[in-house]
C-alpha positions in Angstrom: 10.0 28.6 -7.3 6.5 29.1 -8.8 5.8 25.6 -8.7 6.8 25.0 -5.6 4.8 27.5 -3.9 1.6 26.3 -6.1 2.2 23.0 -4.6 2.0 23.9 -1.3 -1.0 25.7 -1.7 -3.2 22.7 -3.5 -2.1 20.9 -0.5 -3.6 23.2 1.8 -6.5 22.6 -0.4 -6.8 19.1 -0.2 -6.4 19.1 3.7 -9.1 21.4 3.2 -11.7 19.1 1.2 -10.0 16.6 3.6 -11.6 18.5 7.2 -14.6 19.3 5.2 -15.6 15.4 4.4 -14.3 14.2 7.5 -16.7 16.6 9.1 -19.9 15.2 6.6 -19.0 11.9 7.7 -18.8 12.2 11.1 -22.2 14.3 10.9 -24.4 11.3 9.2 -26.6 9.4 11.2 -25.4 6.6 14.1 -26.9 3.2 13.8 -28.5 1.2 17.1 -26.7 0.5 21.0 -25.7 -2.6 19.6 -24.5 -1.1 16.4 -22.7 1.4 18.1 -21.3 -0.9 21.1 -19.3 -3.5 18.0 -17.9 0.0 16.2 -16.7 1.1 19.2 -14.5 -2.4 20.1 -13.5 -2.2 16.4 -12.2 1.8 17.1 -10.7 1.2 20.5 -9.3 -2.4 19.3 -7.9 -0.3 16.4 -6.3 2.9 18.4 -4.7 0.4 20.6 -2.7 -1.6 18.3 -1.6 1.9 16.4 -0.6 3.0 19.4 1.4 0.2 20.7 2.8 -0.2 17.4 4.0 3.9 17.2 5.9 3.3 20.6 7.7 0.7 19.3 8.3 2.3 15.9 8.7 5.7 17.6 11.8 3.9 19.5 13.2 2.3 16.3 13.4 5.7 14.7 15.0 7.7 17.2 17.9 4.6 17.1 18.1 5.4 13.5 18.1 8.8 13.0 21.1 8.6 16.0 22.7 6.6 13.1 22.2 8.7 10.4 23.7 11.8 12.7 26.5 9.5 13.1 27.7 8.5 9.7 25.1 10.1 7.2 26.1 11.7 4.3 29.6 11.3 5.9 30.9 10.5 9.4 30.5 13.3 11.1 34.1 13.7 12.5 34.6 14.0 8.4 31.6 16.1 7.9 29.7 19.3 8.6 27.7 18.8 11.8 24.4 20.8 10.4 24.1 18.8 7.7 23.8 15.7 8.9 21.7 17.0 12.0 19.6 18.0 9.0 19.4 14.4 7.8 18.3 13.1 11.0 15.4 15.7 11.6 14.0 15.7 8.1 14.3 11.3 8.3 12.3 11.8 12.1 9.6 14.5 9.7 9.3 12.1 7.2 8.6 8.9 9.6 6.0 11.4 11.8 3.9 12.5 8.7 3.8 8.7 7.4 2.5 8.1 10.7 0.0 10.7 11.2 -1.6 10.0 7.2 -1.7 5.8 9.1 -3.4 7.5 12.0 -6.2 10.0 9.9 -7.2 7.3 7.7 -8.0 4.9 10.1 -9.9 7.3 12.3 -12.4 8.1 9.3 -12.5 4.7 8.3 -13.2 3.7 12.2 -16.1 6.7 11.6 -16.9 5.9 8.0 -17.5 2.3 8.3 -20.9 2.6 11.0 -22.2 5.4 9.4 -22.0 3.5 5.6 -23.4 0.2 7.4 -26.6 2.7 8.7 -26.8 4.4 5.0 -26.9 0.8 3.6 -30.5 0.8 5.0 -31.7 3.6 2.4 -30.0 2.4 -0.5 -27.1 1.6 -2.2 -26.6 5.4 -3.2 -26.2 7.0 0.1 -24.3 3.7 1.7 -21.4 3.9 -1.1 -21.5 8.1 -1.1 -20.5 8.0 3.0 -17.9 4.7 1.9 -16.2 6.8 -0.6 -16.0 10.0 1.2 -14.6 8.4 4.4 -11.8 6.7 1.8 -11.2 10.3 0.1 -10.5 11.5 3.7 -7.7 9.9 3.5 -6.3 9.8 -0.3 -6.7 13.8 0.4 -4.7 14.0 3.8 -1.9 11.5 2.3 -1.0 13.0 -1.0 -1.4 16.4 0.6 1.1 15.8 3.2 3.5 14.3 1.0 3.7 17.3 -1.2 3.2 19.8 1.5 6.0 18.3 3.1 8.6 18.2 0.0 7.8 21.4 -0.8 8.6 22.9 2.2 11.9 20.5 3.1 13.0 22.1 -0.9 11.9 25.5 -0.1 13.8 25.7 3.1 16.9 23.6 2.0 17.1 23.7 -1.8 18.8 20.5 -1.2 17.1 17.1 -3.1 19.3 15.0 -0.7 17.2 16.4 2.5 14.2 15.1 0.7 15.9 12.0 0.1 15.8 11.3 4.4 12.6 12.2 4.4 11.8 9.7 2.3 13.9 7.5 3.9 11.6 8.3 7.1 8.6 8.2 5.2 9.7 4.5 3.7 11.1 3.0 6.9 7.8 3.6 8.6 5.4 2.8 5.9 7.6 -0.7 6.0 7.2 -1.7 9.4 3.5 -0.3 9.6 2.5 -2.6 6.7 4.3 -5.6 8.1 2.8 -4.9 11.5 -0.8 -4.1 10.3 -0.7 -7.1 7.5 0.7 -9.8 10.4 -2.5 -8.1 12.7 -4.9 -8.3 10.1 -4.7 -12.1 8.4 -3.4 -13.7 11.9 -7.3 -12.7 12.8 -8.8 -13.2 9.4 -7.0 -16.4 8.2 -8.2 -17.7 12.3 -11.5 -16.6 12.3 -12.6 -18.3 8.4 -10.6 -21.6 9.5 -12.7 -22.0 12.4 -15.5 -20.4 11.9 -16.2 -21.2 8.3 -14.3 -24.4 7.4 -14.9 -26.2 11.4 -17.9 -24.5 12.3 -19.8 -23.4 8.8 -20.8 -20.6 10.4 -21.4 -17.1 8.6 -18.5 -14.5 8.1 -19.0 -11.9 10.3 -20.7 -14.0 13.0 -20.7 -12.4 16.1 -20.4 -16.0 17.6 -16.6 -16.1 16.3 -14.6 -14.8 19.1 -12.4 -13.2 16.1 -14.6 -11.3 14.0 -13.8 -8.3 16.3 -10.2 -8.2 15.7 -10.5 -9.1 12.1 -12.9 -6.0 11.5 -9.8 -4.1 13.1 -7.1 -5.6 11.2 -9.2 -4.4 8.2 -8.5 -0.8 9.4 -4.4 -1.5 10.7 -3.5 -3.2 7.5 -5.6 -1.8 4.7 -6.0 1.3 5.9 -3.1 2.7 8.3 -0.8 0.3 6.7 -1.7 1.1 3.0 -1.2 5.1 3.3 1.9 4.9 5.0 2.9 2.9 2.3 1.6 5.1 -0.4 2.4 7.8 1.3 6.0 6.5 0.8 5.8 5.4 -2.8 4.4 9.2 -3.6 7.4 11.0 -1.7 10.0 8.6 -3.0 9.0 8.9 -6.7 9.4 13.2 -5.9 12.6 12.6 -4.2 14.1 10.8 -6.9 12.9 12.8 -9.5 14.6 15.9 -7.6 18.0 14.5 -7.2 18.1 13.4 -11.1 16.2 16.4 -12.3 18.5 18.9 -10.2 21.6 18.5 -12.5 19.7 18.8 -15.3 18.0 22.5 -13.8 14.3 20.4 -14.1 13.3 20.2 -10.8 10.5 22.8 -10.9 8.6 20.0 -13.3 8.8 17.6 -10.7 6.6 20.2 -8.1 4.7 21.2 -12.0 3.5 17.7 -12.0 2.8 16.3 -9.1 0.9 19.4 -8.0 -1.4 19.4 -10.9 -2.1 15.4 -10.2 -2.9 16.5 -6.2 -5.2 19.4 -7.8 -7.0 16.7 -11.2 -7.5 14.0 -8.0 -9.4 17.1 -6.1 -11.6 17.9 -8.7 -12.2 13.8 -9.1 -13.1 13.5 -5.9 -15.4 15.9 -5.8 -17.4 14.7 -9.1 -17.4 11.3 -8.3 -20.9 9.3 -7.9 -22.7 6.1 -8.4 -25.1 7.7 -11.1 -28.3 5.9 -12.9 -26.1 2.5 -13.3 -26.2 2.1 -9.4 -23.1 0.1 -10.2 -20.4 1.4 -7.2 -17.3 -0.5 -9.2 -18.4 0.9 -11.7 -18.7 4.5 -9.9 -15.3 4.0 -8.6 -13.6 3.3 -12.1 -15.3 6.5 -13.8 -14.0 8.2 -11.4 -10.4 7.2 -11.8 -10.5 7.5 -15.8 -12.1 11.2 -15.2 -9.0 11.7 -12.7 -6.6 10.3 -15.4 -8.1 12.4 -18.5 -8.1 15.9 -16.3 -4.7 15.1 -15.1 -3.4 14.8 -18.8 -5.1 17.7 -20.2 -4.0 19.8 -17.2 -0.1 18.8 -17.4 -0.8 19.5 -21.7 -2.2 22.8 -21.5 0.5 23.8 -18.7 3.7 21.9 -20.7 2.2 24.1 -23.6 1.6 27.7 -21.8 4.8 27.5 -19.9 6.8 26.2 -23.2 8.4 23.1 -20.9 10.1 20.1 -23.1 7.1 17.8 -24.5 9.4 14.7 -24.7 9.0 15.2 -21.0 5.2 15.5 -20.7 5.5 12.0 -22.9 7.1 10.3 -20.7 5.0 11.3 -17.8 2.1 10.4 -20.0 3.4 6.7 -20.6 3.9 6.4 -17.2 0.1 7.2 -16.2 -1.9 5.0 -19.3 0.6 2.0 -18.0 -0.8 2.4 -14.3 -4.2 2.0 -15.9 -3.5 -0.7 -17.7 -2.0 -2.3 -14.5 -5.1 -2.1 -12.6 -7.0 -3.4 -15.7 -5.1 -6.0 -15.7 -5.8 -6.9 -12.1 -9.1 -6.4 -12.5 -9.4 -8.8 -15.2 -7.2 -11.6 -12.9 -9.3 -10.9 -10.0 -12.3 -9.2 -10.3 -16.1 -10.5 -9.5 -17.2 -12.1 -12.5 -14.4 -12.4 -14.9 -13.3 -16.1 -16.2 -9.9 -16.6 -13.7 -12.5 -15.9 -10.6 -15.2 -18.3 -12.3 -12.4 -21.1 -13.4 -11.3 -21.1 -10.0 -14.5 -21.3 -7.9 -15.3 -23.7 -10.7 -12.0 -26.4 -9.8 -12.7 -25.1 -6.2 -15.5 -28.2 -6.9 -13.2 -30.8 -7.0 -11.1 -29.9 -4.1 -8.8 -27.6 -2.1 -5.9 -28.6 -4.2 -7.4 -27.7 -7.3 -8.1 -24.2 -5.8 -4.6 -23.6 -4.9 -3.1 -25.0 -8.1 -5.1 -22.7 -10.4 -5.1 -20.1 -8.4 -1.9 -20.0 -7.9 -1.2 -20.1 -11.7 -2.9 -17.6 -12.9 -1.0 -15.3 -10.1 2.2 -16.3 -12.4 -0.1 -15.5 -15.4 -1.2 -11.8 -14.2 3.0 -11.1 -13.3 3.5 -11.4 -17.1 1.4 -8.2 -18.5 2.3 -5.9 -15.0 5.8 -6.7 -15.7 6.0 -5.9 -19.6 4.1 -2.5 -18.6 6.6 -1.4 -16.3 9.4 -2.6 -18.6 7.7 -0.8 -21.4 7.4 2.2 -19.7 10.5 2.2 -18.5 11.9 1.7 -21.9 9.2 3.9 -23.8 10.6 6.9 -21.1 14.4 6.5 -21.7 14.0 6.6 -25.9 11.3 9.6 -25.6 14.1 11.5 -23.4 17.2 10.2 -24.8 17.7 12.7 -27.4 17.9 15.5 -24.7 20.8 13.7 -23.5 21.5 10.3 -21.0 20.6 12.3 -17.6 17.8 13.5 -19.5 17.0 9.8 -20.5 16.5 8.7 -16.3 15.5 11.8 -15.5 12.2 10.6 -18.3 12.2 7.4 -15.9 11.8 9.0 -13.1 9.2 11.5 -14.6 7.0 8.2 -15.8 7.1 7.2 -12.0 5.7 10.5 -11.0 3.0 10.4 -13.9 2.1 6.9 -12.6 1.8 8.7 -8.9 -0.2 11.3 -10.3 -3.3 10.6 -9.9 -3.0 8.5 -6.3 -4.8 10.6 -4.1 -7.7 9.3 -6.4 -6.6 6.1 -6.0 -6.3 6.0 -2.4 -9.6 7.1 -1.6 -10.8 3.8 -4.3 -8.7 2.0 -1.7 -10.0 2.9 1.4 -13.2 2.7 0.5 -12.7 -1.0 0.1 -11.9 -2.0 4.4 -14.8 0.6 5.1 -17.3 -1.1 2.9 -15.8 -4.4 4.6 -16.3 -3.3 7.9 -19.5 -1.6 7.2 -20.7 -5.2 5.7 -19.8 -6.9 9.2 -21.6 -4.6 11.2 -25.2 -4.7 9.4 -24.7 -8.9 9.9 -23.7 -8.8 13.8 -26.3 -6.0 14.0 -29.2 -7.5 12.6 -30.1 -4.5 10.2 -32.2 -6.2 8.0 -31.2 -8.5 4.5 -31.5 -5.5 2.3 -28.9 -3.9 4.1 -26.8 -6.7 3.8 -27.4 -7.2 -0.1 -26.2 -3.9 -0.4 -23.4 -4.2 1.6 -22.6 -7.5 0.4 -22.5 -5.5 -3.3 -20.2 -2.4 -1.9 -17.5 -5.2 0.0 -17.1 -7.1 -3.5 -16.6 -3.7 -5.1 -13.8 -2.9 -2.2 -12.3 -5.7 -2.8 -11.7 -5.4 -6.6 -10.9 -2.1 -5.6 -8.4 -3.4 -2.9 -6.9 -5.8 -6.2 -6.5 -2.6 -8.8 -4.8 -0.7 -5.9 -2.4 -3.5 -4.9 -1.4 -3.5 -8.5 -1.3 0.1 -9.3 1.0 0.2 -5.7 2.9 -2.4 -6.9 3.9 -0.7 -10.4 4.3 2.7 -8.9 6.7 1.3 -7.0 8.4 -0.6 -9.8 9.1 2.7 -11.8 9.7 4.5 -8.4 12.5 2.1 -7.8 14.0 2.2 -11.2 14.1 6.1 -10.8 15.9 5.3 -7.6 18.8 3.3 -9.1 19.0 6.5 -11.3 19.2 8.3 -8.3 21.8 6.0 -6.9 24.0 6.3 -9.9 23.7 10.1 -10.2 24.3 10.6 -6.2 27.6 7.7 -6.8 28.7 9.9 -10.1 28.9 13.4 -8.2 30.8 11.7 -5.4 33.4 10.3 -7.8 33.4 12.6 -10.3 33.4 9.8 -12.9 30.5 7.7 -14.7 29.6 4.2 -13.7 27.6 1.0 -15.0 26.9 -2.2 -13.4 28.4 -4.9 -15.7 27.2 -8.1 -15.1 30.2 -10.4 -16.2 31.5 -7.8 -13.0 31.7 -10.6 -10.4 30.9 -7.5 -7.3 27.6 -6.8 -9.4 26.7 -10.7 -10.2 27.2 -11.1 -6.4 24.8 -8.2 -5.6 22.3 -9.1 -8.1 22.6 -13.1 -6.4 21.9 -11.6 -2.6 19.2 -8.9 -4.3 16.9 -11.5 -5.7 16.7 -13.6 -2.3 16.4 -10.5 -0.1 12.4 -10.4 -1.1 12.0 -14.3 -0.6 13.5 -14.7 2.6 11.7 -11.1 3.5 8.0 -12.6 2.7 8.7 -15.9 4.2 9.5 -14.2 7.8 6.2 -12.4 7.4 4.3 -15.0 6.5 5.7 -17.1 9.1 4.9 -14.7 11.6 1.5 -14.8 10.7 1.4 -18.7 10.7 3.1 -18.9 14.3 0.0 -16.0 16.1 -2.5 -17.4 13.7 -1.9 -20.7 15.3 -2.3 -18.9 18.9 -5.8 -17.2 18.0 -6.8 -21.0 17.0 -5.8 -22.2 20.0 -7.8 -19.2 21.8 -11.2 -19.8 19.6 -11.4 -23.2 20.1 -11.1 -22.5 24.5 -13.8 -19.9 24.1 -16.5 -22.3 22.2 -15.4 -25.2 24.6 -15.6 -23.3 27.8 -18.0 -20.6 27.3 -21.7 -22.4 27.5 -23.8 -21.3 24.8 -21.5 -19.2 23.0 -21.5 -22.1 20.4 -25.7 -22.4 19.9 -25.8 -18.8 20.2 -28.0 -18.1 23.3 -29.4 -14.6 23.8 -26.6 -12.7 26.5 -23.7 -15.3 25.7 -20.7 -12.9 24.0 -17.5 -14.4 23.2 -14.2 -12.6 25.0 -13.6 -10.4 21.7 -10.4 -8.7 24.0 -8.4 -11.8 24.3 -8.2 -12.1 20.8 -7.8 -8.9 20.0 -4.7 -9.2 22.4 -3.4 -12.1 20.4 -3.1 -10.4 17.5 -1.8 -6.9 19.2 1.4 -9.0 21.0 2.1 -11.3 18.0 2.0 -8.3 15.6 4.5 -6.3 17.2 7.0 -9.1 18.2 6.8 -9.8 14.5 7.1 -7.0 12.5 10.4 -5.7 13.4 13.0 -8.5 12.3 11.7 -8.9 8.9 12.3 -5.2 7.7 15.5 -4.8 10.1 16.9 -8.0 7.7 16.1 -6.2 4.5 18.4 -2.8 5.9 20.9 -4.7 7.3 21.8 -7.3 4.6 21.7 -3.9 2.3 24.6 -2.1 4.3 26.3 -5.6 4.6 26.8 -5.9 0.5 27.5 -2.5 0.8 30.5 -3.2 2.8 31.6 -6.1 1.7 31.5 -5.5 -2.3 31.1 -2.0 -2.5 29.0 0.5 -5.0 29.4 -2.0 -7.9 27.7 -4.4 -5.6 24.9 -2.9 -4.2 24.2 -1.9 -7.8 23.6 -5.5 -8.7 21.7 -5.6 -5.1 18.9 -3.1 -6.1 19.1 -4.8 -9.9 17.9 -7.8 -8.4 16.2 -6.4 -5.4 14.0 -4.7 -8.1 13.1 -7.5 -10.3 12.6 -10.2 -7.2 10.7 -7.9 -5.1 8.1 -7.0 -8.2 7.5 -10.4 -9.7 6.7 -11.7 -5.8 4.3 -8.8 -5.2 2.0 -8.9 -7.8 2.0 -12.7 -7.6 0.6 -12.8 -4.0 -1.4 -9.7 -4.6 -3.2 -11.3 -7.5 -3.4 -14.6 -6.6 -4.9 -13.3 -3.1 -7.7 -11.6 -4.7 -8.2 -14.0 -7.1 -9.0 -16.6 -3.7 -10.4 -13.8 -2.1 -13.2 -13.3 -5.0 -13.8 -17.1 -6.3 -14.8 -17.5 -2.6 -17.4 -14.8 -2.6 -18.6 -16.1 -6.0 -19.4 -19.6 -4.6 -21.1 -17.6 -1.5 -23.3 -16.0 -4.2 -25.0 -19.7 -4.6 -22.9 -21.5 -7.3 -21.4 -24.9 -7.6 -23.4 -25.7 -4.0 -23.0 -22.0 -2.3 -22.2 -21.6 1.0 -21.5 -24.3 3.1 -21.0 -26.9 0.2 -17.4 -28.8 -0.3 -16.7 -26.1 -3.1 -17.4 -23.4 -0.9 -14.7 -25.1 2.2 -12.4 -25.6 -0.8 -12.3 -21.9 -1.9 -12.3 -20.9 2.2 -9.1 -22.8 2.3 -7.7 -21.2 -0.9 -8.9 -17.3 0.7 -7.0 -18.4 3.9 -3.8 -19.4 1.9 -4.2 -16.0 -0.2 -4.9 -13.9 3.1 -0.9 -13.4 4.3 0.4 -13.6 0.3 -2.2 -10.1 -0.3 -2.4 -8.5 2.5 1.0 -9.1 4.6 3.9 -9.7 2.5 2.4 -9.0 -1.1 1.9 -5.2 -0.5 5.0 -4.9 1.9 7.4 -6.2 -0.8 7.2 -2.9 -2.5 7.8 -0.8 0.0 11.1 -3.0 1.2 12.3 -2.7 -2.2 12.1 1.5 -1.8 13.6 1.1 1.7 16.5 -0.5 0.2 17.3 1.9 -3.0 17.0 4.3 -0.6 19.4 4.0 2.0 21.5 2.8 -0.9 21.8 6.5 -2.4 22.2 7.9 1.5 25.3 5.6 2.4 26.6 5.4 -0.9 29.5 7.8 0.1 30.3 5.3 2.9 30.4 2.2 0.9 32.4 4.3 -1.7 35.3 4.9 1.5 34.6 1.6 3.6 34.0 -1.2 1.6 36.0 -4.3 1.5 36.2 -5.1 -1.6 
């Protein structure tokens, strides 16, 4: 239990650093009334939505853990009471703490994002150093309360299958949080750039646009709330399915071994990280991850050594953490500020919106190709390394590569944090009037959050690809011990062909409800814009005392956010449980095969091709082929709008519905095993 104990100690630690640069942030200096008066709509916007949203969510999870008391493991007129009362409180823990690390990040970040817009004043230095803490505020508090909160569930239980439902909880939140926060965010974005950029040719953050306010607080629902639940969820699921393979095997103390020494490597990162003579913050940002990576191999090398642990295992742990890199070099490359995808695209963004789309678009399908072969590779690189020790020991390698990809994500998250601070720290020097160098050097920190934002979307996305792998291990192992007997899914079986068929719509159909829920409120705010600049007199010329109703708007997006965001994930559990019941274990086998492979290949195309849009736009606004305001410039606008809902509502959530769905496969796997119809 050595392990387990050390883990819950580093995460006292981190919650430690965590209260320590909260307090630094809060402490730094507050910018002017008017400043101070647009930070506090965007916090009190922000709170509000989060709020409404837990209620509803809060509600939704009391339903299901009533379920899981029901019928989960088994029935419970077939089953020991306690233990599945134990199911439904640690599912109701894990859904709470994916809550609260929503809530803490988007209070710093609500904190953070003023007091980086003030620094940007004296320099680029002190402007990304307050940016970056405020983001590491949360990477801290996220990984820290995933670990803390296995650790303890194993320590009292001993039981992987407990951690499983709070995973479960952890996942089912995260799912509905990003949906919600990703509707909220591009319903405001995707209105405010049509009208105000495309009609109007107004600037971004114009405090004109009777949207900017919500879209500064969607920035902090859906990036930053809606991002650590849902690597708060990735992190605990890749534990828990390490646990429940690694417990037959008498390995689970190297799961805790692991991922404690990535929480403690991502500490000492944190703390080291700085911009440096280069001045370059993507730059600053990237050290700091490959400084994070490098202690985090050396520390799991010399403790695999000291403690005499299985260095097949350390290997596969190892392939899983260069392929994450590699991932989020690869996004970087497909949409990063001044590589040749962003420049081809702002360049055919000159010819028309068409041209924008279609190349953009393609070189989405272009970045799947290397991300996929990583994940494969690992995957495949894991088994063989393992495979010698044995076939449990070959997923159990899997599952170790997933928690070596997680390792270092409390580094990570603070990279992607950093990015909706810097964006709302950039719209508060313009609708403040601090000055242009304030806005050059926030202008430099937003495009280094948003290639941030990219890498992270990637990384998230292959996490969850090897997480999800590890979970069909898990699956099988959880299907084996209630049988007693092996099992494969053969696809010639016509149960798994008809899973695999349902699997690979599930993610499809999934997006498409999202993105149609942001197309029916966007259409709303539209509506609402246009009133405001038509009745409000001088709003449109911008006369001294004329403010836009920033409320009504935010309202918009509030309603149409929460009426959206529960069918979309409720489809995605409940077709699961029907293939359950209909065709069995076989079947939802072939579900999660296909689930898998869908849900990944549509994630990082919309998450690439997003920020690929996202960046050629800001590369025209820099002054090329005509700058802002030319044709090129309403061309790329219209690509950005198209790649708002693919990155940042249904991109990012297709990972976490694909987790949600292997895991309440492994927790009703003993029902379909007794109730299914075929």
């Amino acid at each position: 239990m050595f392990w387990v104990y050390a883990a819950i100690v580093v995460s006292i630690a981190s919650f430690v650093l965590a209260g320590y640069l909260y307090s630094w942030v809060k402490k730094q200096p507050g910018g002017n009334k008017e400043a101070e008066e647009i930070a506090s709509l965007i916090r009190r916007g922000a709170s509000a939505f989060l709020r409404r949203e837990y209620k509803i969510l809060a509600v939704f999870a009391s339903v299901v853990a009533v379920l899981i008391l029901l019928f989960l493991p088994h029935p419970i007129w077939k089953s020991n009471f306690w233990t599945n009362f134990r199911m439904a409180i640690t599912f109701l823990f894990g859904a709470s703490l994916s809550a609260t690390a929503g809530k803490i990040g988007m209070d710093i970040a609500t904190i953070a994002n003023l007091k980086s817009a003030v620094a940007s004043k004296k320099g680029i230095a002190p402007a990304f150093g307050v940016a970056f803490k405020g983001g590491a505020v949360m990477g801290m508090a996220v990984v820290g309360c995933s670990l803390f909160g296995a650790s303890i569930l194993y320590l009292l239980t001993n039981d992987p299958n407990t951690v499983l439902s709070f995973s479960f909880g952890a996942s089912t939140l995260a799912l509905f949080a990003k949906a919600g926060g990703g509707i909220y965010t591009k319903t405001a974005d995707v209105s405010a750039d049509l009208v105000g950029k495309v009609e109007l040719g107004i600037p971004e953050d114009d405090p004109r646009n009777p949207a900017v306010i919500a879209d500064n607080v969607g920035d902090n629902v859906g990036d930053v709330a809606g991002m650590g639940a849902d690597l708060f969820d990735s992190n605990i699921a890749s534990i828990a399915a390490a646990m429940v393979i690694g417990l037959s095997l008498g390995q689970q103390h190297l799961v805790f071994c692991y991922a404690t020494l990535g929480l403690f490597a991502s500490i000492l990162g944190v703390l080291f990280i700085g911009m440096g003579k280069h001045k370059d913050p993507g730059r600053a940002l990237n050290t700091g991850t490959y400084i994070t990576t490098v202690l985090y191999a050396v520390l799991t090398l010399v403790v695999s050594l000291a403690f005499n642990y299985d260095l097949r295992i350390w290997g596969a742990t190892m392939v899983g953490l260069v392929v994450a890199v590699i991932i989020g070099i690869t996004s970087d490359y497909f949409t990063g500020d001044g590589k040749k995808p962003v420049e081809k695209v702002a360049k055919a963004s000159s010819i028309g919106p068409a041209f924008t789309i279609l190349s953009g678009f393609s070189y989405g399908l272009l970045s799947c190709f290397p991300a996929l072969l990583g994940i494969g590779f690992s995957a495949l690189v894991a088994y063989k390394l393992c495979e010698p020790m044995g076939a449990s020991y070959a997923m159990f390698g899997i599952s170790m590569a997933a928690i070596g990809m997680l390792s270092i994500v409390g580094m990570i998250i603070s990279n992607d944090a950093f990015g909706p601070i810097v964006d709302n720290a950039r719209g508060l020097v313009e609708m403040a009037k601090m000055g242009d160098e304030a806005l050059v050097v926030s202008d430099e920190l937003d495009a280094a959050g948003n290639t941030a934002k990219a890498i992270t979307k990637g990384f998230a996305i292959g996490a969850a690809g090897l997480t999800v792998i590890a979970l069909l291990g898990a699956y099988r192992e959880t299907v084996m011990n209630v049988t007693g007997s092996d099992i494969s899914f053969n696809i010639m079986n016509p149960l798994v062909f008809f899973g695999i068929m349902v699997g690979l719509a599930v993610p499809a159909v999934f997006s498409a409800m999202l993105m149609l829920g942001v197309d029916r409120n966007a259409e709303r705010m539209v509506a609402e814009i246009h009133r405001q600049f038509e009745t409000i007199p001088g709003l449109k010329e911008g006369r001294e005392g004329v403010r836009p109703e920033y409320e009504k708007c935010i309202d918009i997006a509030t309603i149409g956010a929460i009426k959206e965001l529960i069918p979309a994930g409720l489809m995605a559990i409940v077709v699961t449980l029907i293939v359950g019941f209909i065709g069995g274990i076989h079947a939802i086998g072939g579900f999660l095969t296909g689930n898998i492979v869908s849900g990944l290949f549509l994630a990082l195309l919309m998450a690439n091709s997003g920020g690929l849009w996202d960046n050629s736009k800001k590369y025209i606004e820099t002054g090329v082929y005509g700058g802002k305001g030319s044709d090129a410039h309403k061309a790329a606008v219209i690509g950005d709008t198209v790649g708002d809902p693919f990155k940042d509502t249904a991109g990012p959530s297709l990972n976490t519905q694909v987790t949600v769905v292997s895991l309440i496969s492994s927790l009703a796997a003993t029902l379909f095993i007794a109730f299914s119809l075929f």
